[in-house]
PDB file of N, CA, C and O in Angstrom:
ATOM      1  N   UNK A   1       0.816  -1.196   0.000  1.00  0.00           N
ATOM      2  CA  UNK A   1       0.000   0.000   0.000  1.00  0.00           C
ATOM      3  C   UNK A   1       0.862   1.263   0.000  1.00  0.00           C
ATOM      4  O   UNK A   1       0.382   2.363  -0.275  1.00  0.00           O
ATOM      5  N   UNK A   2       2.371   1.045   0.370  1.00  0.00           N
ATOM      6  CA  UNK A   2       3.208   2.391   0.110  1.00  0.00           C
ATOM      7  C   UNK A   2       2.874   2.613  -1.190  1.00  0.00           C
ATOM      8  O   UNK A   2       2.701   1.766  -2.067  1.00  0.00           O
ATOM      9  N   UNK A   3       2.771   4.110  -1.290  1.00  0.00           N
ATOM     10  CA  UNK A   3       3.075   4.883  -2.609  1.00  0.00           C
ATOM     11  C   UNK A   3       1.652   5.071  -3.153  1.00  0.00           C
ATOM     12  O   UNK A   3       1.546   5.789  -4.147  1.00  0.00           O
ATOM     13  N   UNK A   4       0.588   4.542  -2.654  1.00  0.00           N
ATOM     14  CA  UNK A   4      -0.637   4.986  -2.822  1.00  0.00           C
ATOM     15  C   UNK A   4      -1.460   5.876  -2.366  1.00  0.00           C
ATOM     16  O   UNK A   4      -1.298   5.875  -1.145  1.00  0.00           O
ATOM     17  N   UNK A   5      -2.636   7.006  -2.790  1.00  0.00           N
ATOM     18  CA  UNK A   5      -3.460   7.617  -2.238  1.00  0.00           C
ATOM     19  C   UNK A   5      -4.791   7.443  -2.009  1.00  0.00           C
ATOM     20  O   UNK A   5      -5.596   7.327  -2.932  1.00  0.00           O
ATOM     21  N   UNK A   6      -5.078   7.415  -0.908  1.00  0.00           N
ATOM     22  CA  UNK A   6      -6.574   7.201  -0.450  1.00  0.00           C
ATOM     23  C   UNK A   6      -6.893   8.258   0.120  1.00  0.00           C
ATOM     24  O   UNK A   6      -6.111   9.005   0.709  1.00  0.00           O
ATOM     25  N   UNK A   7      -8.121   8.415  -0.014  1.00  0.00           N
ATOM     26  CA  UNK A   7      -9.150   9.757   0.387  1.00  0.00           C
ATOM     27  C   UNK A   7     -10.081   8.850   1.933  1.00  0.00           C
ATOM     28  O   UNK A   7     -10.517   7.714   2.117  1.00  0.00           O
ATOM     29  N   UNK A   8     -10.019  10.125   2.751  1.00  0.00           N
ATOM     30  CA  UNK A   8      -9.845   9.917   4.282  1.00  0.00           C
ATOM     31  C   UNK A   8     -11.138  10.787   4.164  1.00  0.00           C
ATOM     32  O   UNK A   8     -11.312  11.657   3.311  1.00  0.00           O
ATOM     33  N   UNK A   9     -12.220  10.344   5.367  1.00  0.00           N
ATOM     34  CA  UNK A   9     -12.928  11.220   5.324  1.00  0.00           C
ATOM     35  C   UNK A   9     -12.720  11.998   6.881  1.00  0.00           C
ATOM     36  O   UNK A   9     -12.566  11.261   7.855  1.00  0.00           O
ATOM     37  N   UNK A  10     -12.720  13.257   7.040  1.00  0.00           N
ATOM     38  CA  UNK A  10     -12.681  14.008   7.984  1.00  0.00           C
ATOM     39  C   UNK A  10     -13.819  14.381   9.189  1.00  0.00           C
ATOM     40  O   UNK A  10     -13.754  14.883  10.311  1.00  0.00           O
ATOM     41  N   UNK A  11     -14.642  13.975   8.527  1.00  0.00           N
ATOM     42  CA  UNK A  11     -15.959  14.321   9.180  1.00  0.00           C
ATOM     43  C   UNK A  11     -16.954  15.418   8.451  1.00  0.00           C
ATOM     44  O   UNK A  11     -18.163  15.571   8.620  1.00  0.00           O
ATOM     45  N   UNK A  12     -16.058  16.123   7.597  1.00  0.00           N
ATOM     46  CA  UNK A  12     -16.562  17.008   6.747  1.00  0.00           C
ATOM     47  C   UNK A  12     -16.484  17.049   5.429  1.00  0.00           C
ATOM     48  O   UNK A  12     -17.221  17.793   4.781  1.00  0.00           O
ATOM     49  N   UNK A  13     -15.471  16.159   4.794  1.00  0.00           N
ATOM     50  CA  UNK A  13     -14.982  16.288   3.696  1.00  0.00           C
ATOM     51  C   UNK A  13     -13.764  14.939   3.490  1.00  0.00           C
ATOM     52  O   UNK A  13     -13.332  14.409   4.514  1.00  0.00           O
ATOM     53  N   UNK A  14     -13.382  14.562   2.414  1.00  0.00           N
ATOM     54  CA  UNK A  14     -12.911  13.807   1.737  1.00  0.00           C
ATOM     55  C   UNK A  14     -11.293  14.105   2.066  1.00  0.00           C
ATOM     56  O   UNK A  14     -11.367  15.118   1.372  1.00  0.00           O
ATOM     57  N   UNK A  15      -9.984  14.115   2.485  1.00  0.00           N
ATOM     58  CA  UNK A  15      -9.074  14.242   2.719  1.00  0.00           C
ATOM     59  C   UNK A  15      -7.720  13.768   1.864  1.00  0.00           C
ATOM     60  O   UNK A  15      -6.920  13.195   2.604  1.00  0.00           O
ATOM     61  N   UNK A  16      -7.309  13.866   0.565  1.00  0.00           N
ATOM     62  CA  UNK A  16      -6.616  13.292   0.247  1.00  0.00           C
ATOM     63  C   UNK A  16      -4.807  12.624   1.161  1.00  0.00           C
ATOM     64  O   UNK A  16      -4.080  13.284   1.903  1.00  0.00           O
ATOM     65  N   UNK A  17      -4.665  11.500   0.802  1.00  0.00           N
ATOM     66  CA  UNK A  17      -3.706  11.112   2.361  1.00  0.00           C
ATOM     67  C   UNK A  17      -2.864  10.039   1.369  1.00  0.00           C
ATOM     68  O   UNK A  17      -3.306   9.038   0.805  1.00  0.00           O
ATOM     69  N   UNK A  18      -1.456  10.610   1.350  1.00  0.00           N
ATOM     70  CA  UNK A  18      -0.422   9.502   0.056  1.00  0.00           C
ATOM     71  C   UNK A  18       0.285   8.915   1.222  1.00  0.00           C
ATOM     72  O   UNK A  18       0.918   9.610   2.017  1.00  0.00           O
ATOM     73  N   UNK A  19       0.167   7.607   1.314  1.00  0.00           N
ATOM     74  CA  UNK A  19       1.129   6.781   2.394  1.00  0.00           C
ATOM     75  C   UNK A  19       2.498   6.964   1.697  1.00  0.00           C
ATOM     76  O   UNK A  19       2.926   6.974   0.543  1.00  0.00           O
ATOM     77  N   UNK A  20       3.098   7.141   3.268  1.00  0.00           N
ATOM     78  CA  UNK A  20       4.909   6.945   2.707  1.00  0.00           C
ATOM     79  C   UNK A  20       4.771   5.741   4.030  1.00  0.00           C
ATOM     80  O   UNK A  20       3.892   5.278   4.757  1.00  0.00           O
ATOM     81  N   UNK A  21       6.431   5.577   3.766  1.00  0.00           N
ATOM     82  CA  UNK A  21       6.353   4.471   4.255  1.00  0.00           C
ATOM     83  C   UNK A  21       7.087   4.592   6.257  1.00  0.00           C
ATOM     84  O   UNK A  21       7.430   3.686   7.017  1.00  0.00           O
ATOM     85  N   UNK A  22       7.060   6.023   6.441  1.00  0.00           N
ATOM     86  CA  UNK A  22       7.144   6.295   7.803  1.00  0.00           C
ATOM     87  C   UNK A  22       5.373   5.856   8.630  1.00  0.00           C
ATOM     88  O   UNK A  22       5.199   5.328   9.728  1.00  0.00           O
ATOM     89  N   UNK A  23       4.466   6.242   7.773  1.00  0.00           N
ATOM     90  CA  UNK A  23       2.804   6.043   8.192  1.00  0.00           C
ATOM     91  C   UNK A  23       2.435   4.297   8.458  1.00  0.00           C
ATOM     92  O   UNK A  23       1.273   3.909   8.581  1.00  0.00           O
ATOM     93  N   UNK A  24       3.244   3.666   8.498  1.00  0.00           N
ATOM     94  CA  UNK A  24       3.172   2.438   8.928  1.00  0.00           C
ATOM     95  C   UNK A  24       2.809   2.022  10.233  1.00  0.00           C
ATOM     96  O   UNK A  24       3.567   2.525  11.062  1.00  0.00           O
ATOM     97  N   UNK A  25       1.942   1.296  10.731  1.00  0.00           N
ATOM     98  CA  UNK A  25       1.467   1.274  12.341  1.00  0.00           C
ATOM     99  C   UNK A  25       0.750   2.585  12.423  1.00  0.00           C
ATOM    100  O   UNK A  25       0.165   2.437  13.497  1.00  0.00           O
ATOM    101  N   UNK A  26       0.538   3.333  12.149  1.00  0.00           N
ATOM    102  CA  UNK A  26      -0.746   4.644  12.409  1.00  0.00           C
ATOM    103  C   UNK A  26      -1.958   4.533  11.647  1.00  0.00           C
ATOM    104  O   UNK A  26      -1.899   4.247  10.451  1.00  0.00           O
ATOM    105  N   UNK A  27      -3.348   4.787  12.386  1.00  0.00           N
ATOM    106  CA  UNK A  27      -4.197   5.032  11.879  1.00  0.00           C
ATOM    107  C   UNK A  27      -4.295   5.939  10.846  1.00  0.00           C
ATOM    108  O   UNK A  27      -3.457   6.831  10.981  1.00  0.00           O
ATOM    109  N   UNK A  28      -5.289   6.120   9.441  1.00  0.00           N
ATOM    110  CA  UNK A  28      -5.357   6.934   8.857  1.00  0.00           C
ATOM    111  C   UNK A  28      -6.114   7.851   8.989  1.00  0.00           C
ATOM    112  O   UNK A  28      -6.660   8.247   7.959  1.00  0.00           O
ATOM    113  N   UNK A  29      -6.373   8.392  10.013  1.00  0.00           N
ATOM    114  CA  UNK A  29      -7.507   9.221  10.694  1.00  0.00           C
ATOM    115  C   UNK A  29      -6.361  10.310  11.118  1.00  0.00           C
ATOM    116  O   UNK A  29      -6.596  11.518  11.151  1.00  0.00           O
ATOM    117  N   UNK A  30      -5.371   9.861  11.368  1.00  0.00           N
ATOM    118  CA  UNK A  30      -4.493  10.948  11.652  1.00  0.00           C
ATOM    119  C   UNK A  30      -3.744  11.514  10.740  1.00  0.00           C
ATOM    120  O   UNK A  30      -3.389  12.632  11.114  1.00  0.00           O
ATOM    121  N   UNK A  31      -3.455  11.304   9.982  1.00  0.00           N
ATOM    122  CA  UNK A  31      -3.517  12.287   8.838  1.00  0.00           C
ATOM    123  C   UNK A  31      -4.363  13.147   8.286  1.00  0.00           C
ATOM    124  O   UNK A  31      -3.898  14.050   7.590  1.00  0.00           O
ATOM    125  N   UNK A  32      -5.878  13.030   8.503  1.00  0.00           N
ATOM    126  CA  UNK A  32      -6.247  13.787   7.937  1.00  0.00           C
ATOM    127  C   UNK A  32      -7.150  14.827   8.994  1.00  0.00           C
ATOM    128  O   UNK A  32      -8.140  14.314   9.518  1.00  0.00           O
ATOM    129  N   UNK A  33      -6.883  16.060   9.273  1.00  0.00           N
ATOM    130  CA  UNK A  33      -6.784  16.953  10.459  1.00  0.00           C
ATOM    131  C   UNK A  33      -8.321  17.432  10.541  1.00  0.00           C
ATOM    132  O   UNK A  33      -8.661  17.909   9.458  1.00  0.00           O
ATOM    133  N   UNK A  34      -9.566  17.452  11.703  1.00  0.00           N
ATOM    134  CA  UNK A  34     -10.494  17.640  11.094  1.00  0.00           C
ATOM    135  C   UNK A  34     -10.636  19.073  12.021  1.00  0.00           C
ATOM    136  O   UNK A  34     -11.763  19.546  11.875  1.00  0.00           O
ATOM    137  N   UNK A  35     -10.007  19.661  12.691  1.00  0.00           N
ATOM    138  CA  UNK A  35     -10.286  21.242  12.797  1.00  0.00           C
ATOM    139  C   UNK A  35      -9.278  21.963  12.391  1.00  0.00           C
ATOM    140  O   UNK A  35      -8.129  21.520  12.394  1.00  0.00           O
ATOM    141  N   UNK A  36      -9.620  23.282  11.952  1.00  0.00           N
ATOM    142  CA  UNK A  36      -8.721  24.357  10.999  1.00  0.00           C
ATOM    143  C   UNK A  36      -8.223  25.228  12.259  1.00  0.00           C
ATOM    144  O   UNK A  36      -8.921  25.411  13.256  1.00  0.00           O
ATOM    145  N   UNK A  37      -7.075  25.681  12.104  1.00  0.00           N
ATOM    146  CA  UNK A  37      -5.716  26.368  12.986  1.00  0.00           C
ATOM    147  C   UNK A  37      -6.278  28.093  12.472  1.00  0.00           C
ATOM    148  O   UNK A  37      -5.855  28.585  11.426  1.00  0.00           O
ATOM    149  N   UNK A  38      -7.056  28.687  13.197  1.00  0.00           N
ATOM    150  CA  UNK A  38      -7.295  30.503  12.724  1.00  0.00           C
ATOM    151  C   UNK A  38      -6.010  31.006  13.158  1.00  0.00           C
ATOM    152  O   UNK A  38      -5.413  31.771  12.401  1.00  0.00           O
ATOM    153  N   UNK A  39      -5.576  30.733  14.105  1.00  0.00           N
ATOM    154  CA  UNK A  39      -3.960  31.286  14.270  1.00  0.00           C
ATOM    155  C   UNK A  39      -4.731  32.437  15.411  1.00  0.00           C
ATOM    156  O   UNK A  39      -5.828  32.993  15.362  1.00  0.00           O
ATOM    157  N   UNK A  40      -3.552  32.497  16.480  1.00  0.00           N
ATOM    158  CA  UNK A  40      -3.905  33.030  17.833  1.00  0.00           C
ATOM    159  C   UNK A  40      -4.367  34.949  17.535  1.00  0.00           C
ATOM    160  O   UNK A  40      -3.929  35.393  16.474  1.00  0.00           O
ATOM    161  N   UNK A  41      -4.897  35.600  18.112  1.00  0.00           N
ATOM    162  CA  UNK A  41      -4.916  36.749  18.221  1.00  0.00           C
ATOM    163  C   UNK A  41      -3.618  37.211  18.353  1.00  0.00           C
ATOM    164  O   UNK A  41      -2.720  36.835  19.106  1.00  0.00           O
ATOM    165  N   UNK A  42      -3.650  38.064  17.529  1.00  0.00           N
ATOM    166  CA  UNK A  42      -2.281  39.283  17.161  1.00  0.00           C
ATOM    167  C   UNK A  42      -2.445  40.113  18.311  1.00  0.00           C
ATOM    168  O   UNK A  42      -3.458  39.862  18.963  1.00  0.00           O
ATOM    169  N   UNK A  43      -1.361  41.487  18.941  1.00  0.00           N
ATOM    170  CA  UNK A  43      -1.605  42.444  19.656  1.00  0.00           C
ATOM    171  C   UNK A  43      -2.214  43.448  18.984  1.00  0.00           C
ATOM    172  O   UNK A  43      -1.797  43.805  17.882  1.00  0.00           O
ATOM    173  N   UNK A  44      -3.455  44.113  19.682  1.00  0.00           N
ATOM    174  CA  UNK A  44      -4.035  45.214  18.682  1.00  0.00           C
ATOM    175  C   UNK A  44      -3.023  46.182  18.427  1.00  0.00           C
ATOM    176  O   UNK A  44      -1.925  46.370  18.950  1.00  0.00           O
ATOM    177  N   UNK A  45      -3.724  46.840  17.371  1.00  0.00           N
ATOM    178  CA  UNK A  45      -3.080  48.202  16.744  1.00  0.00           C
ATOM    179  C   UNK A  45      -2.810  49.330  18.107  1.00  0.00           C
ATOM    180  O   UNK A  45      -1.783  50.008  18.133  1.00  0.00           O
ATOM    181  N   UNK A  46      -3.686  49.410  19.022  1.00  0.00           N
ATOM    182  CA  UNK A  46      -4.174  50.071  19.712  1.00  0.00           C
ATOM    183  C   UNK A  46      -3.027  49.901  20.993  1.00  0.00           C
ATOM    184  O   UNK A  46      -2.285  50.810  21.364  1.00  0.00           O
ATOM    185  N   UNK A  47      -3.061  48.736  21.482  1.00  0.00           N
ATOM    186  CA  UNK A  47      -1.819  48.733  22.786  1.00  0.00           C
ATOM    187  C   UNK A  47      -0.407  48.443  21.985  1.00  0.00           C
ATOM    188  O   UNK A  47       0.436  47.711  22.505  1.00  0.00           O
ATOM    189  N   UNK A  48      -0.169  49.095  20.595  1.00  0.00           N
ATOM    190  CA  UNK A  48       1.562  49.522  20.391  1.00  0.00           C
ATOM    191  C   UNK A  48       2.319  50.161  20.321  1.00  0.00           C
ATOM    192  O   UNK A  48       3.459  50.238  19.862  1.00  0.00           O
ATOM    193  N   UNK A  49       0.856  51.304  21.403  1.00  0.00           N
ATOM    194  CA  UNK A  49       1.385  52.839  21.118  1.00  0.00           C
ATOM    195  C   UNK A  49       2.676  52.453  21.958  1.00  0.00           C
ATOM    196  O   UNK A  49       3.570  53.281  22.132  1.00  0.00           O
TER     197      UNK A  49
END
């Protein structure tokens, strides 16, 4: 199954996921990430006076 791609479903969507051959012994659920990273709050404009 190295060197192949299978589509993972996320819970929301279809995940494309290419085994290498480190992904051996892991579920394929972990590859494919099912919440999105917004990235932390910045410091406002306001406290750089």
């Amino acid at each position: 199954m190295i060197g192949y791609t299978i589509n993972v479903h996320n819970g929301k969507t279809f995940v494309a996921v290419y085994i290498q051959e480190n992904m051996i012994g892991h579920k394929l659920g972990e590859f494919a990430p099912t919440r999105t990273f917004r990235s932390h709050a910045g410091a406002s404009k306001v406290a750089k006076k």
